[in-house]
C-alpha positions as CSV (number, residue, x, y, z in Angstrom):
1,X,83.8,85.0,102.5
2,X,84.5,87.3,105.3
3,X,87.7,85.6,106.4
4,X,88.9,87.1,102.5
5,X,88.3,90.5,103.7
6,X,91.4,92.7,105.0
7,X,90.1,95.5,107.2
8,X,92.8,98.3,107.4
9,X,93.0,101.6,109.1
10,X,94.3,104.6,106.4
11,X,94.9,108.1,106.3
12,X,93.6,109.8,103.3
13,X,95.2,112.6,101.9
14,X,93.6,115.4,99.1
15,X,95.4,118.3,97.9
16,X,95.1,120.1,94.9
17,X,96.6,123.9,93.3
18,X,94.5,126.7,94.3
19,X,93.5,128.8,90.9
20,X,95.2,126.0,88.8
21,X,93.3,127.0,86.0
22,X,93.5,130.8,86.1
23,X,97.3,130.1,86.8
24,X,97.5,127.9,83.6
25,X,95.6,130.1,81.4
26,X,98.4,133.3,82.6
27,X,101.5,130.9,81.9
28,X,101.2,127.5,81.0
29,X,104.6,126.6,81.0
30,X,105.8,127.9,84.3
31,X,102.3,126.5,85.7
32,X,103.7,123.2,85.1
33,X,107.0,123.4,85.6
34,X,105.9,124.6,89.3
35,X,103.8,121.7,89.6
36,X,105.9,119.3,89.0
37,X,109.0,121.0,91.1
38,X,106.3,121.4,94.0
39,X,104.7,117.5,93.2
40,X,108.5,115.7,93.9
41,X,108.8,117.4,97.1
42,X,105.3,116.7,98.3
43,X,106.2,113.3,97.1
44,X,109.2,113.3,99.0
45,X,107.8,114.1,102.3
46,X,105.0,111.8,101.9
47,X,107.4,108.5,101.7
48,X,109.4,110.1,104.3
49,X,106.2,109.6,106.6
50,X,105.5,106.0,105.2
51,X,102.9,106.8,102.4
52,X,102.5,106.1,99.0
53,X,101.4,108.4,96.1
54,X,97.8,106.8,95.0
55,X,97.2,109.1,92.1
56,X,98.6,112.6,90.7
57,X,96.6,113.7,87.8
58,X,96.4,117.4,86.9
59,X,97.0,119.4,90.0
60,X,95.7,117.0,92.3
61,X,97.6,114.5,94.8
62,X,96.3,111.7,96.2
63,X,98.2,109.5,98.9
64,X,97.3,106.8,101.7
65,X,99.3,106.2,105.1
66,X,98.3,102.7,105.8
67,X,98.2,102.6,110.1
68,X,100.7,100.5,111.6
């Protein structure tokens, strides 16, 4: 029923490690450590602005800011 249906209002946000692959295929190991150093900052600054981390896989970040 329509009265089950929540409409909200959300910025989307997409970003993902230019040349991941070249970069992983030079050094693996420092690839990855610089991912994950750069993914809790990003992290970081996205709760600071009231979102949440949808999804993280590979190089890719996905997050949501619900509107208030």
């Amino acid at each position: 029923a329509a009265e089950d249906f929540k409409r909200k209002l959300t910025a989307i946000l997409s970003a993902d490690v230019k040349g991941y692959s070249r970069l992983m295929g030079e050094d693996e190991e420092a690839t990855v450590r610089t991912i994950t150093a750069h993914r809790k900052v990003i992290t970081s600054v996205i709760e600071k602005y009231r979102g949440r981390v949808v999804d993280s896989p590979g190089d890719n970040i996905l997050a949501e800011f619900v509107s208030v």
